[in-house]
C-alpha positions in Angstrom: 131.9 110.3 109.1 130.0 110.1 112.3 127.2 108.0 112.0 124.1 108.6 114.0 124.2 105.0 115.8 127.7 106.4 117.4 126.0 109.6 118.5 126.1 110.6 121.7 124.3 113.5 124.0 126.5 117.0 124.1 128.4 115.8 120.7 129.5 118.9 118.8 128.2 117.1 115.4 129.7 119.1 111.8 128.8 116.6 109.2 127.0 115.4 106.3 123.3 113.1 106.3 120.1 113.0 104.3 117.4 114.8 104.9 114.8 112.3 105.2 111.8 114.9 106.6 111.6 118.6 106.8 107.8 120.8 108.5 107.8 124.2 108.7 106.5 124.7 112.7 105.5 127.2 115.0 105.6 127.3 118.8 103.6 128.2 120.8 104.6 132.1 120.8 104.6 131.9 116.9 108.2 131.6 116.0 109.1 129.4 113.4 110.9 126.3 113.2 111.9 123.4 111.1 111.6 119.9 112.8 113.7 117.6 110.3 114.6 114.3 110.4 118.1 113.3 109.7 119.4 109.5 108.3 122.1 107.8 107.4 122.9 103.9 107.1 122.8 103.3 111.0 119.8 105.0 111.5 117.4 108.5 111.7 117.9 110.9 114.1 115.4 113.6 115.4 116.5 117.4 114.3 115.6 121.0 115.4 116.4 124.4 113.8 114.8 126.6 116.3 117.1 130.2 115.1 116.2 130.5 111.2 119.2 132.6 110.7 121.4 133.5 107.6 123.6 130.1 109.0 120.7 128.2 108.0 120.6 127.8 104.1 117.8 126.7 101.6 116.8 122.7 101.6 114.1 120.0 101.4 113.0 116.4 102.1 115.7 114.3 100.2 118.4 116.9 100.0 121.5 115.6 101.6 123.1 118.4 103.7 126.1 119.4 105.6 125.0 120.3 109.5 126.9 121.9 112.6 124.5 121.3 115.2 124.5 120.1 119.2 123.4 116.9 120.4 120.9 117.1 123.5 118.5 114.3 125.0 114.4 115.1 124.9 112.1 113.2 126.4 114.5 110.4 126.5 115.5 110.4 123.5 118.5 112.0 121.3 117.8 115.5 119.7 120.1 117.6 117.0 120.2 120.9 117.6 121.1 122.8 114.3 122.8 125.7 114.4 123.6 126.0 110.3 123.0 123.8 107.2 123.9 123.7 103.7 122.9 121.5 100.9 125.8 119.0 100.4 128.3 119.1 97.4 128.0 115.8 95.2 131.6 115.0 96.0 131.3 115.5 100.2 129.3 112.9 100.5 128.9 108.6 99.6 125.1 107.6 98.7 125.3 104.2 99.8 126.3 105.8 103.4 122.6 106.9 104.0 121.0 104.0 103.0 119.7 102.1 106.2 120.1 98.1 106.1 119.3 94.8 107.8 122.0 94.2 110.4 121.4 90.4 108.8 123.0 89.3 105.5 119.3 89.6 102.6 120.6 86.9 100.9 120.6 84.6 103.7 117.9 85.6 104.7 116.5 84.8 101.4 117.6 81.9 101.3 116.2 81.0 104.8 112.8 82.7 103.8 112.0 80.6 100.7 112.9 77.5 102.5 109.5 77.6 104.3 107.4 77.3 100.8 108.8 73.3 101.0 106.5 73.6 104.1 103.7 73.7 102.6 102.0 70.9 101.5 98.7 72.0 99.9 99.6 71.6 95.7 98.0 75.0 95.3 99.4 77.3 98.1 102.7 75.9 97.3 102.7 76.9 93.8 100.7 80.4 94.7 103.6 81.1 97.0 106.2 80.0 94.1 104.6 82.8 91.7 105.3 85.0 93.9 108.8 84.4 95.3 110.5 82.0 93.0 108.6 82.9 89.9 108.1 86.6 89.7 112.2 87.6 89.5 111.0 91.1 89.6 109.0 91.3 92.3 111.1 88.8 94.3 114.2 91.1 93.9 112.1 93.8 95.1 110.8 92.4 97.8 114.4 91.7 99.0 115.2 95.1 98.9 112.3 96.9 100.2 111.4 98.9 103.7 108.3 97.2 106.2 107.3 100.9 106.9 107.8 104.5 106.4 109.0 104.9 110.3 107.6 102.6 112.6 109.3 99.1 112.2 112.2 97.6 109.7 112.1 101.0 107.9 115.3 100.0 106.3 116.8 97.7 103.0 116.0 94.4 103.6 113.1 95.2 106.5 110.4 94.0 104.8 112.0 90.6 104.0 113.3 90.3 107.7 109.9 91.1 109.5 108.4 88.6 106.7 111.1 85.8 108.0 110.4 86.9 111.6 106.9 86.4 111.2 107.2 83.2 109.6 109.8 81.5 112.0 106.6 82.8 115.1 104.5 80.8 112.5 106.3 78.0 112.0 106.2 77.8 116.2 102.6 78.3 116.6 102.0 75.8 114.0 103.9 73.2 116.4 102.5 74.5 119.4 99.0 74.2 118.4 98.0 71.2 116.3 94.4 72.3 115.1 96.4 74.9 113.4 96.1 75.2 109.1 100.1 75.3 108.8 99.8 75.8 105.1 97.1 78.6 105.4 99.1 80.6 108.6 102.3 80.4 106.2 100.4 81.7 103.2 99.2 84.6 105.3 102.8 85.0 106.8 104.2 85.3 103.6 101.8 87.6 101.5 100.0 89.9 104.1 102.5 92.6 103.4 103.7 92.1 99.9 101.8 95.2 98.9 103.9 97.3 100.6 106.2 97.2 97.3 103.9 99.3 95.5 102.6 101.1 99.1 106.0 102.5 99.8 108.5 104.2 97.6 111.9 102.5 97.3 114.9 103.7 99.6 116.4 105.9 100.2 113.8 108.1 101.6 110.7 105.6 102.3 107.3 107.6 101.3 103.8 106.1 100.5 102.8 106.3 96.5 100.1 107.4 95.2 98.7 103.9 95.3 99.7 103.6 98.5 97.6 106.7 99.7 94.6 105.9 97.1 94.4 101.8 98.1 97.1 100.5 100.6 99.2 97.5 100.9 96.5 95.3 102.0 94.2 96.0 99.1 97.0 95.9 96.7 98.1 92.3 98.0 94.5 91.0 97.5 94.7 92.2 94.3 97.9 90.5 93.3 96.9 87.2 95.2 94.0 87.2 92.6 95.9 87.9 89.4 98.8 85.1 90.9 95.7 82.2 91.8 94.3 82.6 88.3 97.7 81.2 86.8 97.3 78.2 88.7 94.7 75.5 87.3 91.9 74.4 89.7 92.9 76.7 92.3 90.1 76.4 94.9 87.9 79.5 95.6 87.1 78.8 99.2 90.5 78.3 99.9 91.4 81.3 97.9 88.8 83.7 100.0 90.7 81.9 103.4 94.3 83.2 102.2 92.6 86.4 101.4 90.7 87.2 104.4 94.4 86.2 106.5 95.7 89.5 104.6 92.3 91.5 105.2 92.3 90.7 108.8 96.0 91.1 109.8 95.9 94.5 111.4 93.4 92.5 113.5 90.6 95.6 114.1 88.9 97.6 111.6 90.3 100.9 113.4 94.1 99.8 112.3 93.3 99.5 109.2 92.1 95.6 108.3 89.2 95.4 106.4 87.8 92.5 108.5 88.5 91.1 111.4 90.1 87.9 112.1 87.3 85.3 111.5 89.1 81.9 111.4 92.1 80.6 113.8 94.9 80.8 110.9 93.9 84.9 110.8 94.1 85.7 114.7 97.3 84.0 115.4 98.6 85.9 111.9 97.5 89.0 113.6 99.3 88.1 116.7 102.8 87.4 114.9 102.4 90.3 113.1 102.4 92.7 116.0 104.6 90.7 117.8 107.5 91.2 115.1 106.4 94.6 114.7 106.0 95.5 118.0 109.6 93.9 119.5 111.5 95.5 116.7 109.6 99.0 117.6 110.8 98.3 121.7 114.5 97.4 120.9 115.0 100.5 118.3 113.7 102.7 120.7 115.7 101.6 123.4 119.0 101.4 121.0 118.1 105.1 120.4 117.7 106.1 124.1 120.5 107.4 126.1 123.5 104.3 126.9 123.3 105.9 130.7 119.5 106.1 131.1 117.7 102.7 131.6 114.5 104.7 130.6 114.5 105.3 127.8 110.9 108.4 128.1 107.4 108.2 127.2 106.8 106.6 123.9 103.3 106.9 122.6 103.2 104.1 120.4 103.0 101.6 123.8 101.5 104.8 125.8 104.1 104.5 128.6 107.3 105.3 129.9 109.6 102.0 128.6 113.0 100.9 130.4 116.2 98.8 129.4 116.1 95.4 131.2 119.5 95.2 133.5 119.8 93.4 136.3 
């Protein structure tokens, strides 16, 4: 098989990988097209059928199909140009081929990740964090398992838990570097502010939002839960309840991303900032891993509004 890490422009591609995306299009003349978007284990890939002819048979989001197709570069990126697709027979193809992971073992990471509760030295955060990852079985495996996001960062088995231990390791330096800092509070809002996403997202290996997901989103759904976990715990404080909770509201740091508030305490600004930090360098290196190994630029991106390069010097 030819994963879609190894792909390279002008490959002659005849293979098999899961449609994660399909749209019906139309140019600008009025032709129609499907723009599809293409996985496997190593990664998604950008797809065009641009000739709807009899070469191009019946399929949908979630279909895994055989493609003979052209690779090209757009806009500095890779592009798969299909020139015929089939849905796949069930014995031409291995599901646990399409399934994108952590390049990092979850385990370890695990391992690593609930390390940082013996951190935290307030009684009651301690134990909240405990119902949730050393507790709950159940949602613990889940969370070990599950995608950050549908597309835009650790979209993948074991993302969530990686960007969680990324955050949390930015945390864990803030916390050094700036003594007035709540370390107990900025790790409770490291480790919970996306534990939502469990019910947001659907499981792999084609990462969708829910019906809770569209209807409340993970931040709402994490509040939630943080209420239902803190009424286990005898004595639980209510102020410092309402602080852990507004670290999750405020996260996305402005109301137009999404957060509820915004940040109002110390704890909840530098969460925001290790949030997009994470996010934001694991966004930048995918892109660039994508882009073509003989351009340093790799195009224009719109999620950073500019034209972003590959440091070499």
């Amino acid at each position: 098989m030819q994963f879609i890490e190894a792909i390279k422009e002008n490959d002659q591609i005849t293979d098999h990988y899961l449609c994660s995306s399909k749209q019906v299009l139309k140019t600008r003349a009025g032709k129609t097209y499907y723009s599809v978007r293409l996985q496997d284990k190593t990664g998604t890939i950008d797809a065009k059928i641009w000739d709807l002819n009899d070469g191009i048979g019946h399929f949908e989001t979630g279909d895994y199909v055989k493609i003979d197709g052209v690779v090209v570069t757009f806009q500095g990126g890779l592009q798969l140009n299909i020139r015929r697709v089939r849905i796949s027979k069930e014995d031409e193809y291995d599901p646990k081929d399409y399934v994108p992971t952590s390049k990092y073992d979850v385990d370890d990471m695990y391992k690593e990740f609930v390390s940082y509760i013996n951190k935290v030295e307030d009684k009651y955060v301690n134990q909240l964090l405990k119902e949730f990852f050393v507790i709950d079985k159940e949602l613990a495996k889940r969370f070990k398992e599950h995608g950050a996001a549908k597309t835009v960062h650790h979209n993948f088995f074991g993302g969530l838990l990686e960007h969680t231990l990324g955050m949390l390791r930015i945390c864990d330096f803030l916390a050094n570097q700036y003594p007035q800092v709540n370390r107990d509070i900025l790790f409770a809002g490291a480790f919970l502010h996306d534990i939502g996403k469990i019910e947001e997202l659907s499981e792999l290996p084609i990462i969708e939002y829910t019906d809770a997901g569209q209807l409340l989103g993970h931040i709402t759904i994490a509040v939630e839960w943080i209420n239902e976990k803190a009424k286990k715990i005898p004595g639980f404080p209510k102020d410092l309840l309402n602080i852990i909770k507004h670290c999750v509201l405020a996260h996305h740091g402005e109301l137009e991303y999404g957060s509820p508030k915004k940040p109002a305490i110390l704890e909840a600004i530098l969460l925001h900032y290790a949030d997009n930090i994470d996010a934001k360098i694991m966004t930048f290196t995918t892109i660039l891993g994508q882009a073509d190994e003989e351009n340093d630029w790799a195009g224009y991106q719109r999620l950073f509004d500019t034209n972003i390069r590959k440091t070499r010097y």
